[in-house]
N, C-alpha and C positions, 0 to 999 in steps of 0.2 A: 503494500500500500504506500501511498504518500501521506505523511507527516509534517507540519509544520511549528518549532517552537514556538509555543506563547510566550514572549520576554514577561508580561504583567502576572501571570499565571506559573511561569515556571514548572509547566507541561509542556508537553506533544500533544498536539489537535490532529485527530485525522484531516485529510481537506475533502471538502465534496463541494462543487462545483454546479453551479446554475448555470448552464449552457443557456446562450441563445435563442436552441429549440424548446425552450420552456422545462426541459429534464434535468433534473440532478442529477449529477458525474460524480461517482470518486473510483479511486483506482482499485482493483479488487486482485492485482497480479502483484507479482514481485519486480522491483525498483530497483534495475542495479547502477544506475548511473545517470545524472541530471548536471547541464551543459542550458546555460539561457545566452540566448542571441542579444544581439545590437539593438534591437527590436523590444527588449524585452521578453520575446517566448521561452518559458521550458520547454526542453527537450527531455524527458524521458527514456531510455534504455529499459527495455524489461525481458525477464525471463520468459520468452514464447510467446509474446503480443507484438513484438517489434518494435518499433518506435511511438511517442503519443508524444503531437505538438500542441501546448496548450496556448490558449493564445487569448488576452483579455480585451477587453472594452466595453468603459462604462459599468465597470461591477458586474457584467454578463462575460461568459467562456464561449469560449472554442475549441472544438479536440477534432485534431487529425492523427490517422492512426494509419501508419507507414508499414506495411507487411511485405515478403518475401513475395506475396500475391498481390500486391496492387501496385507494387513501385519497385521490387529490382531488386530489395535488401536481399542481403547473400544468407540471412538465415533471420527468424526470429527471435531469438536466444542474444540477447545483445550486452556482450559484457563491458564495453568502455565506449565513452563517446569523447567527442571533440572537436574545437570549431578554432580554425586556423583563423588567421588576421585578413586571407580574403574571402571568409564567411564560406567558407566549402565546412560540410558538416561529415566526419572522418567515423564511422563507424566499425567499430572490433565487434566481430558477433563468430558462432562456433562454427564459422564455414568459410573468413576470411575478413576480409576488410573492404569495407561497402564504403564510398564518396560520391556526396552531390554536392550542388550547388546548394545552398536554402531557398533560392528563388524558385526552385526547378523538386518534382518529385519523382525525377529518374536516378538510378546510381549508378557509379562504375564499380565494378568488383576488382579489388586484388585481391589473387589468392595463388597456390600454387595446384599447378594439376598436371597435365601433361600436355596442354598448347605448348605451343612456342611464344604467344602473348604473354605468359602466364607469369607471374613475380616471381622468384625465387624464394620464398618463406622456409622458414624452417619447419612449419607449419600451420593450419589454418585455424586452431584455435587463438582466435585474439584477445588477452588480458589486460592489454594497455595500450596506449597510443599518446605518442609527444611529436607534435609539429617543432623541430627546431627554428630558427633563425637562420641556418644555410636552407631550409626549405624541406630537408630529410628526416624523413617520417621514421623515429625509436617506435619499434612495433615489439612490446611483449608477447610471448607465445606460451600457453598452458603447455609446460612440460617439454617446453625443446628449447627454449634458449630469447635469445633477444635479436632482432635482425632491422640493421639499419639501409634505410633504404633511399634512395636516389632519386627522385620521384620524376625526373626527367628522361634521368637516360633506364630509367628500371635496374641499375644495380643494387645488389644487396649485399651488405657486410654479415657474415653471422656470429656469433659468439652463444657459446653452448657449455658443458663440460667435455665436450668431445673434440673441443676446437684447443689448440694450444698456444701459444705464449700469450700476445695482449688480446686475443680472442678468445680464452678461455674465462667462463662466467663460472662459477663454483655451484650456483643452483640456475636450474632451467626450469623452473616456475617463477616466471616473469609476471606480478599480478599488478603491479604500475612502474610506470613510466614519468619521473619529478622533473621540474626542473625550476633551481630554486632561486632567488632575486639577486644572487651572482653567479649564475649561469652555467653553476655543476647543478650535475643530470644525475640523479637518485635514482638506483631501484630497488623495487619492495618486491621481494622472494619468499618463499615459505623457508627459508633457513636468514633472515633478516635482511636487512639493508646493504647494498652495497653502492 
């Protein structure tokens, strides 16, 4: 569900939502990851719904709800989200890595498969995602490693426990991807931070 703290209250409120259409909305799925626009929208991430963009005006809602079936997403199951500085919305879900525009409700998929288009990933569970400042997308991977990627020319850097000297990562459960207001890049593994 979605939760918001009450500062006056010193709770969590669920939230539900007066759409537009006259119906109360709240979220009744699991919420793994929230990302709001220029615009002011949330973006939701969820477990098996895909995306849900909420959108206000006027104390009334809006929900658009982004699936594997109505817009391109590489998978429903969306574990990290992320919106670069020219508003492309970077989605990690468990079949690869999904990009659009926010103006636009089509995607382009990275993922690795057996094209010849296809990215190089070390694999296609995505746990995190960081836009750098050279424009190359740190892509965490559920259980293989971290893989830095080029977004121009499609190369990929990988680092894993299987890769050796400044390639080698100690855990390959990549579940974020930091990067902190001087400019080292953190990541959270299931055997801690590196």
């Amino acid at each position: 569900g979605l939760y918001l703290f009450n500062r006056d209250k010193d709770v969590f409120d669920e939230q539900f939502f007066a759409l537009t259409s006259g119906e109360d909305f709240w979220f009744s799925t699991c919420v793994r990851s929230i990302v709001e626009t220029k615009s002011g929208q949330l973006v939701m991430g969820t477990e098996g719904n895909g995306i849900f963009i909420l959108s206000e005006d006027d104390g009334r809602y809006s929900i658009e709800n982004l699936t594997s079936e109505n817009s391109g997403l590489a998978h429903n199951i969306v574990q990290s989200l992320l919106i670069d500085k020219a508003e492309n919305l970077w989605v990690g879900t468990l079949a690869g890595i999904s990009k659009t525009d926010l103006k636009m409700d089509k995607f382009r998929l990275y993922r690795h498969n057996n094209s010849p288009a296809s990215v190089d990933l070390l694999g296609n569970v995505i746990a995190g995602i960081l836009k750098n400042d050279d424009g190359k997308l740190w892509i965490g991977n559920w259980g293989q490693g971290l893989n830095i990627v080029d977004t121009e020319s499609n190369e990929v850097e990988h680092f894993s426990s299987q890769q050796s000297n400044n390639h080698y990562l100690p855990n390959d459960f990549v579940h974020v991807v930091f990067k902190d207001h001087e400019g080292d890049i953190w990541l959270g593994t299931r055997d801690g931070i590196f």
